[in-house]
Each structure stands twice: as structure tokens, then as C-alpha cells.
ROZA-506821 format. One line per 4 residues: number of its first residue (from 1); for each residue z, y, x of N, C-alpha, C. Coordinates in nm, 3 decimals. Atoms other than C-alpha are relative to their C-alpha. Layout:
N
NUM	Z:Y:X:Z:Y:X:Z:Y:X; ...
***
This chain:
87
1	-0.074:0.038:0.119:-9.282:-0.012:-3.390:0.118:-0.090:0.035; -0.112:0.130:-0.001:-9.052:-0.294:-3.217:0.097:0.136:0.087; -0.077:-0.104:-0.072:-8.887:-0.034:-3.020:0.059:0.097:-0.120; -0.094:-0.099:0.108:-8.797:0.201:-3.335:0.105:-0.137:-0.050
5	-0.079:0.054:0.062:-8.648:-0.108:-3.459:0.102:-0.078:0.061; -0.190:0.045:-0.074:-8.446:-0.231:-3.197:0.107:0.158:0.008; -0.039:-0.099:0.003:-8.355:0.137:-3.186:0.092:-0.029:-0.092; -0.067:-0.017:0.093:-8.250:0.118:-3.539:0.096:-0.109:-0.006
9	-0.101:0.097:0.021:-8.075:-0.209:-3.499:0.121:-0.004:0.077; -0.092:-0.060:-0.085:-7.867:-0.106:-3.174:0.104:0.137:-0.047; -0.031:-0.127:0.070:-7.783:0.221:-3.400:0.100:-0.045:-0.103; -0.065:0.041:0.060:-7.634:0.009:-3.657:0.120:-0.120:0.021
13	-0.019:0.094:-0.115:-7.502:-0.238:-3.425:0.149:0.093:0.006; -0.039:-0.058:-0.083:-7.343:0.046:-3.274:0.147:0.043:-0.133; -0.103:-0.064:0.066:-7.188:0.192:-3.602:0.104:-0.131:-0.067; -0.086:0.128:0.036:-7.069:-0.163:-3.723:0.139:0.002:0.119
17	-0.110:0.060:-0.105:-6.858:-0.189:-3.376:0.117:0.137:0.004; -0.118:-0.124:0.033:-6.703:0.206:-3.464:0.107:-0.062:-0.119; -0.089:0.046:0.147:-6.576:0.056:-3.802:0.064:-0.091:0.023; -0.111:0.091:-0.002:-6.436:-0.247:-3.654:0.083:0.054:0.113
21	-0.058:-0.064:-0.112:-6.283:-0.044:-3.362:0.128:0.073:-0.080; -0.079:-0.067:0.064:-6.117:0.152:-3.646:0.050:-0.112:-0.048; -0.082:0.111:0.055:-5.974:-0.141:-3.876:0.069:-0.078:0.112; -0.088:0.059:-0.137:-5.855:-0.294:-3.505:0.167:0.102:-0.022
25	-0.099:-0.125:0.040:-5.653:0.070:-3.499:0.117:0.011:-0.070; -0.113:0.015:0.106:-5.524:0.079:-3.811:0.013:-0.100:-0.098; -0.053:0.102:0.123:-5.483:-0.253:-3.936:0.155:-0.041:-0.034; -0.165:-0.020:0.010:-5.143:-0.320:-4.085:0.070:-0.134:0.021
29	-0.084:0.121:-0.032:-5.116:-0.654:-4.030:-0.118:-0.063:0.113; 0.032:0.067:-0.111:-5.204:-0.906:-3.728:-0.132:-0.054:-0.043; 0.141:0.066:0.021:-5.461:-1.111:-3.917:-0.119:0.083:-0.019; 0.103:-0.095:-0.048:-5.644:-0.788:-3.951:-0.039:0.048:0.106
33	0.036:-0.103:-0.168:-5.673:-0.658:-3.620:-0.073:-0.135:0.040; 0.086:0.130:-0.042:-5.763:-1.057:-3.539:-0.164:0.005:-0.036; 0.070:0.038:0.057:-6.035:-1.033:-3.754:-0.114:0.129:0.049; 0.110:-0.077:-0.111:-6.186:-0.698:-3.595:0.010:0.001:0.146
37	0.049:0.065:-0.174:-6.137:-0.830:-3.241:-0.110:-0.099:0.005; 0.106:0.082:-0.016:-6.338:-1.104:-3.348:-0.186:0.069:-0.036; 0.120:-0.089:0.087:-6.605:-0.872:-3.588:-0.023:0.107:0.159; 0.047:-0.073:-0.163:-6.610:-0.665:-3.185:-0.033:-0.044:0.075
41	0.039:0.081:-0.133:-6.667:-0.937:-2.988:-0.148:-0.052:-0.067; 0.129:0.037:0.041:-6.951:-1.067:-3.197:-0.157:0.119:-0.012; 0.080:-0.072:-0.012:-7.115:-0.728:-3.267:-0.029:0.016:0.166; 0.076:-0.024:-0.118:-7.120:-0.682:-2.884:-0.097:-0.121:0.060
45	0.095:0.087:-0.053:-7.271:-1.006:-2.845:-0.130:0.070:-0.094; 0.113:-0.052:0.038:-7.544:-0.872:-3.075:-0.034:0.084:0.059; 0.068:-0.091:-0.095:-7.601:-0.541:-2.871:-0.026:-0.056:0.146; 0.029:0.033:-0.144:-7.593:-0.752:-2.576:-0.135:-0.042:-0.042
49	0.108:0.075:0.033:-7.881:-0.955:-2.729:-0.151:0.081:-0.043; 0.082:-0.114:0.072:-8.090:-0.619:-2.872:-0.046:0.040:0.149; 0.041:-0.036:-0.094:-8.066:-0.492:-2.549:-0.090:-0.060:0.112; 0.158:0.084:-0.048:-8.219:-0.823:-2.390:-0.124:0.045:-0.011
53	0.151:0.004:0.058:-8.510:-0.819:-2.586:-0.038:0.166:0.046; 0.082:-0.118:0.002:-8.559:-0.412:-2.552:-0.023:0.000:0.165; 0.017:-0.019:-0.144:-8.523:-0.423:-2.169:-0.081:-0.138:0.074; 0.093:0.107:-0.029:-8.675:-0.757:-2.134:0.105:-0.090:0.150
57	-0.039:0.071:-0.086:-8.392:-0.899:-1.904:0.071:-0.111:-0.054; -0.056:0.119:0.004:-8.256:-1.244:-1.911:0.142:0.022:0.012; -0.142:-0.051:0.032:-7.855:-1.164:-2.010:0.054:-0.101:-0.114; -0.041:0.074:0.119:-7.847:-1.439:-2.279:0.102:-0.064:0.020
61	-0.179:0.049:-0.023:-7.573:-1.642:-2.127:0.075:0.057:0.006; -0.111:-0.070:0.025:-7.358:-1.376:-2.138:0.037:0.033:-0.128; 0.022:-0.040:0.118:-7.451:-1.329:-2.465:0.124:-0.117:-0.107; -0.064:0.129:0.024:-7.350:-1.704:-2.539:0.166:0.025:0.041
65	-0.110:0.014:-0.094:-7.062:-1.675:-2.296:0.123:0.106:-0.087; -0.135:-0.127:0.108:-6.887:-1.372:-2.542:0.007:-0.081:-0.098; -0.033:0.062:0.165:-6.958:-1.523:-2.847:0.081:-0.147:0.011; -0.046:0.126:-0.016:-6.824:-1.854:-2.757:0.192:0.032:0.027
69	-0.169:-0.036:-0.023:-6.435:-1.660:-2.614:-0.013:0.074:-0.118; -0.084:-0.088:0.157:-6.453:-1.451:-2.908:0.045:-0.107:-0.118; -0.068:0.108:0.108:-6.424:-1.756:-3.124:0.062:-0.145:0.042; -0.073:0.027:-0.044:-6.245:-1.927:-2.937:0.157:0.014:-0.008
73	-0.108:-0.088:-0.012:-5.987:-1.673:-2.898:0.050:0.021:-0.155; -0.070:-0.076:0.151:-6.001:-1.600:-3.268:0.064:-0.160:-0.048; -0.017:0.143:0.061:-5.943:-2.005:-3.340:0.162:-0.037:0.071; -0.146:0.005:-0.056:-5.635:-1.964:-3.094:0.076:0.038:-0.057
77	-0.126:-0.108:0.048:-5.465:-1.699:-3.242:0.037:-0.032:-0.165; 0.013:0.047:0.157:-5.515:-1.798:-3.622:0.088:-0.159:0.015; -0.037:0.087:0.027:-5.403:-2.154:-3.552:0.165:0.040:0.072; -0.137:-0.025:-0.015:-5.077:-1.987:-3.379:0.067:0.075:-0.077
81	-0.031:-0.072:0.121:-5.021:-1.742:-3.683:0.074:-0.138:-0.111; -0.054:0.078:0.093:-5.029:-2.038:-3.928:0.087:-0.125:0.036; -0.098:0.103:-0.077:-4.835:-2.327:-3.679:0.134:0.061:0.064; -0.122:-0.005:-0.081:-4.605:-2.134:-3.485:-0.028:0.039:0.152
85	-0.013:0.044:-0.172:-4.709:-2.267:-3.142:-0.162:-0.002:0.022; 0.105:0.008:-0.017:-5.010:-2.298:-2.964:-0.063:-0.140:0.014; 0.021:0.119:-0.069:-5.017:-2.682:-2.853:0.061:-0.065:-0.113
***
């Protein structure tokens, strides 16, 4: 039963990161595409984290280690949209 459901959660996982792959694509403005780079970097930290648990390997700091540049990165780019500058 935990296995159908990481199944099913990697499955949805999977289709969440098609839909922000698309709005990346064709978003029409910057703060959109920002906003599915960030919605891509987080879902892959979740399949990184699904996949932990189904394979049973220790990968969590990497897990950490994405999610932490994805918002990072998204806190960069947003505060240079609305300032100008980066510094």
C-alpha cells in the first residue's frame, strides 16, 4: 500500500512539474516564468524526497540543498524586478 502511494504521489509530482514546465514556456511575462522556476525547483525537491523514502536512500540534503537555491534564487530575482539592482 505505501508503494502504490508513493507511486501515486511521484505520478502527480510528476504531472505538477509538466504544468509548471509549460507556464515556464509560455509565460508572457518575467514574474511568471519566475514563479514556475520556483513551482520546478520545489516540485523536484518533492520527487527528490518521494524517491528517498521509496528507495530508502539518504538524499535529503540535496533535497534541502534545492529547496533552499530555489528560494533563494526566486528572492533574488523578485527583489531585482521590484528595485532595479541586485545590492
Amino acid at each position: 500500500m505505501v508503494d502504490f502511494t508513493l507511486n501515486v504521489a511521484l505520478t502527480m509530482l510528476g504531472l505538477s512539474l509538466f504544468i509548471a514546465f509549460i507556464r515556464f514556456v509560455k509565460g508572457p511575462s518575467l514574474p511568471d516564468r519566475l514563479l514556475a522556476v520556483d513551482t520546478v525547483t520545489l516540485t523536484l525537491a518533492g520527487m527528490f524526497a518521494v524517491l528517498a523514502i521509496k528507495s530508502s536512500f539518504e538524499f535529503f540534503i540535496a533535497v534541502l540543498i534545492l529547496a533552499l537555491v530555489g528560494i533563494i534564487s526566486s528572492v533574488t530575482v523578485a527583489k531585482y524586478l521590484v528595485k532595479g539592482k541586485l545590492l
